[in-house]
LOZA-768905 format. One record per residue (C-alpha): residue in one letter; y, z, x. Coordinates in steps of 0.02 Angstrom, whole numbers, padded with zeros to 5 digits, always signed. Last residue first. Example, Ala and Ser with C-alpha at 12.3 -4.5 7.8 and 13.67 -1.06 7.14 Angstrom:
<atoms>
S-00053+00357+00684A-00225+00390+00615
</atoms>
This chain:
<atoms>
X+01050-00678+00610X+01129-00531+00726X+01041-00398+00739X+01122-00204+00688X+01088-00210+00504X+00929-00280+00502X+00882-00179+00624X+00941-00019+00553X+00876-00058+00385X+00713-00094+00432X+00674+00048+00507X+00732+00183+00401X+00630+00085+00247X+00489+00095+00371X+00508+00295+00428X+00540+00326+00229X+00357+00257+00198X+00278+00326+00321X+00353+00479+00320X+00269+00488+00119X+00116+00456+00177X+00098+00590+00306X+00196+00725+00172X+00053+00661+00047X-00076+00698+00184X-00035+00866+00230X-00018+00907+00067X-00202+00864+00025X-00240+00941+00196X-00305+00858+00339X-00475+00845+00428X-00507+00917+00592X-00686+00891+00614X-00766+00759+00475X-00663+00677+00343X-00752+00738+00231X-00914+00662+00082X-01017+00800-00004X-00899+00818-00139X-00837+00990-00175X-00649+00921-00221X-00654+00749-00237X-00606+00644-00084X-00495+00499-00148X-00327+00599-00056X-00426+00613+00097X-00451+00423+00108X-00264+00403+00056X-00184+00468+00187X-00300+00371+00349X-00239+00244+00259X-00071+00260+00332X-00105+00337+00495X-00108+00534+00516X-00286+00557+00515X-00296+00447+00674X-00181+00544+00762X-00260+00700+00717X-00431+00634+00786X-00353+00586+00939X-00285+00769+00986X-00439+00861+00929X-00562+00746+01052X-00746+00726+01004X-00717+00715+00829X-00713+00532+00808X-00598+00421+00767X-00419+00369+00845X-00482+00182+00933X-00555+00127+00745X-00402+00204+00636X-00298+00091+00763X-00390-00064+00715X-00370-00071+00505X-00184-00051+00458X-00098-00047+00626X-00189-00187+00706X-00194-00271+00554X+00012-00246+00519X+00040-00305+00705X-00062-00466+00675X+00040-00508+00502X+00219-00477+00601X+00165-00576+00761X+00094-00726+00677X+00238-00716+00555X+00394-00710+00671X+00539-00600+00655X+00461-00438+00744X+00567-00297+00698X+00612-00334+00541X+00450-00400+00486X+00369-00250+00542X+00480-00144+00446X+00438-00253+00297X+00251-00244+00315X+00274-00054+00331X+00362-00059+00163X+00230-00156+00079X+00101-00038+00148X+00183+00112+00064X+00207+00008-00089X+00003+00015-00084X-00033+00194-00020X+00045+00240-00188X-00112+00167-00276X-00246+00241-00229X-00145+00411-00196X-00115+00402-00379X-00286+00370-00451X-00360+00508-00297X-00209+00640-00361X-00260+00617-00551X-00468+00606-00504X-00465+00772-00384X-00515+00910-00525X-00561+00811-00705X-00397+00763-00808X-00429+00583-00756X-00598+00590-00826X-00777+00565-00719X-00942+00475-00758X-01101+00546-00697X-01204+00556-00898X-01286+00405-00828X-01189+00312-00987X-01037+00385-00911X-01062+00284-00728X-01019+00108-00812X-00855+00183-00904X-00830+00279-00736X-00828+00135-00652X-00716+00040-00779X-00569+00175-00796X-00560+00196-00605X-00543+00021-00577X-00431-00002-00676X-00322+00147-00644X-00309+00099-00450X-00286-00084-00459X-00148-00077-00579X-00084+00050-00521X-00073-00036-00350X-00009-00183-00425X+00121-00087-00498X+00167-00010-00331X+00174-00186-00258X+00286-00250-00365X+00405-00112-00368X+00420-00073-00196X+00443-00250-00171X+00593-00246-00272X+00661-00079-00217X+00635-00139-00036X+00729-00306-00056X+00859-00235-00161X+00886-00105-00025X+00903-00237+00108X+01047-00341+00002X+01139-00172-00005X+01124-00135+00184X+01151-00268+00214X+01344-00266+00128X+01412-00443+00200X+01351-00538+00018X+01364-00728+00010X+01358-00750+00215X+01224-00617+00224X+01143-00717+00116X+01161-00880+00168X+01128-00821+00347X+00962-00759+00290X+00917-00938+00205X+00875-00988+00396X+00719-01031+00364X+00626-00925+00472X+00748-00765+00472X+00717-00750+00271X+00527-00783+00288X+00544-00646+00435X+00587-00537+00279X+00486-00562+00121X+00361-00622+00216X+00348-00438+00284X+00326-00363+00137X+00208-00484+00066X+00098-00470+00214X+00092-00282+00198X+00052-00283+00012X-00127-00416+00046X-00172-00331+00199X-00142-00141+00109X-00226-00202-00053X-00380-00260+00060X-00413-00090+00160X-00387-00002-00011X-00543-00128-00108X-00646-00096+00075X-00591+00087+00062X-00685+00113-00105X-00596+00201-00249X-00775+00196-00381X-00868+00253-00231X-00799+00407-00158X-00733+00430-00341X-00889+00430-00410X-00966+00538-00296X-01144+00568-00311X-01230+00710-00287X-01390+00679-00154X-01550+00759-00249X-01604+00916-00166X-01763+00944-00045X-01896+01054-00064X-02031+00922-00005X-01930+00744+00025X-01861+00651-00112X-01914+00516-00188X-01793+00374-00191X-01673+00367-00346X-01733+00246-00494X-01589+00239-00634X-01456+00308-00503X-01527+00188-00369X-01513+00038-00496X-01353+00103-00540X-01269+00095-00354X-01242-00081-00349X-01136-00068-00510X-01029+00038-00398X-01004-00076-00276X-00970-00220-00395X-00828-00113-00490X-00765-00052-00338X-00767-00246-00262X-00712-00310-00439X-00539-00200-00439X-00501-00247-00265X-00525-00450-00315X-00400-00429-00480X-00290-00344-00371X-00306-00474-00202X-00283-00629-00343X-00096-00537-00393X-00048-00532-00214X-00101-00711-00168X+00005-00761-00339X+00145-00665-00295X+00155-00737-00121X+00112-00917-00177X+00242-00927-00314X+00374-00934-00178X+00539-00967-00304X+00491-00786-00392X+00524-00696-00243X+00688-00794-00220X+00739-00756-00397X+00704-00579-00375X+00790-00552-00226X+00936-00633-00314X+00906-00540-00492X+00919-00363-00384X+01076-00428-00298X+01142-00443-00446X+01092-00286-00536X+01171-00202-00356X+01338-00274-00397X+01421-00404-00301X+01584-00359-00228X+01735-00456-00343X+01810-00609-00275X+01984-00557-00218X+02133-00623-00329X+02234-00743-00227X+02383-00668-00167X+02549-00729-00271X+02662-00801-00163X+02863-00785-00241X+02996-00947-00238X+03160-00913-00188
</atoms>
């Protein structure tokens, strides 16, 4: 009587691999990184060029009116602009979310879940690996153009050091609100499936919303508006006795991390549980 011996199960892929999968898809759409590596080097010349701007009226300043006090400039107001932020959020948003409906266009998603069942360990590759990206790239973006604008400014004596009050937390608030964005682009993705929809939603979220919550007229809009994601960094880039605020009703510097940081966990929340819980 002849025995059956089972056929040895296929061993559960290990996180390292599903890292190197992500990775390897990333890497096959050269575009993405390639759009998101152009959108650093452009962020860092907008402060740069903005702040170069200013030296003419540093060198020459206006006169000023009888008894009244020169403005103080801000380098960090200046040298972390929102335009450069507004730009690094598009450009890490989009990626994030082509990293998902991309997945559900093509129909590769079905490979994958087909090759590896766990979602919820194929999703966390995909965050951790656009986290990654996209919070280097926001270093990078942040620290370089912090270190060149206050190279320009220290030759008007106005130049500022990390260790100086406000430019450590603005450098990493700069750049933490990019991963943050990434993540929100993901969510999006999840949720929406389809790129028109996905990229539309992040601008509307990322740049429109801020518009319809402003103002100080009304408490309970304001604080909305203060509690969006870029909303976070602007009053993390606001040095300490600057001239420049957020107006009526501004948050706090913890306030704002905690804001940013919800925003971040809310999306990686988000897009597991869909993912998990649609079909493909």
């Amino acid at each position: 009587m002849s025995t059956v011996t089972p056929a040895s199960a296929e061993p559960a892929p290990r996180f390292l691999d599903l890292l190197a999968a992500e990775w390897t898809k990333l890497r096959s759409l050269r575009s993405t990184y390639w759009v998101l590596a152009l959108a650093s080097l452009v962020a860092i010349a907008v402060n740069v060029n903005a702040v170069h701007n200013d030296l003419s009226y540093l060198d020459q300043p206006p006169p000023l009116p009888p008894g009244g006090a020169p403005y103080p400039y801000d380098p960090l107001f200046h040298g972390l602009g929102g335009i450069a932020s507004d730009l690094m959020a598009i450009a890490a948003g989009s990626l994030g979310a082509i990293t998902v409906f991309g997945e559900y266009t093509t129909g590769l998603i079905r490979t994958t879940f087909a090759a590896v069942p766990d979602r919820r360990g194929v999703i966390a590759a995909k965050v951790l690996l656009i986290g990654g990206i996209t919070a280097l790239a926001g270093a990078v973006v942040s620290a370089g153009s912090f270190l060149a604008v206050n190279a320009m400014l220290a030759s008007r004596h106005l130049g500022l050091s990390v260790t100086d009050p406000g430019c450590l937390r603005a450098v990493l608030g700069y750049a933490a609100v990019v991963p943050v964005c990434a993540l929100i682009g993901m969510a999006l993705g999840a949720l929406l499936r389809h790129a028109t929809a996905s990229i539309v939603s992040l601008v509307l979220l990322l740049l429109v919303l801020p518009m319809v919550f402003g103002g100080d007229r009304y408490r309970w809009l304001k604080e909305i508006g203060t509690h969006l994601p870029l909303a976070t960094v602007q009053r993390l880039t606001i040095r300490p006795g600057s001239p420049v605020t957020m107006g009526k009703y501004a948050p706090g510097v913890l306030d704002s991390w905690i804001t940013m940081g919800v925003w971040g966990a809310a999306a990686v929340v988000v897009t597991v549980a869909v993912v998990r819980r649609r079909d493909v």
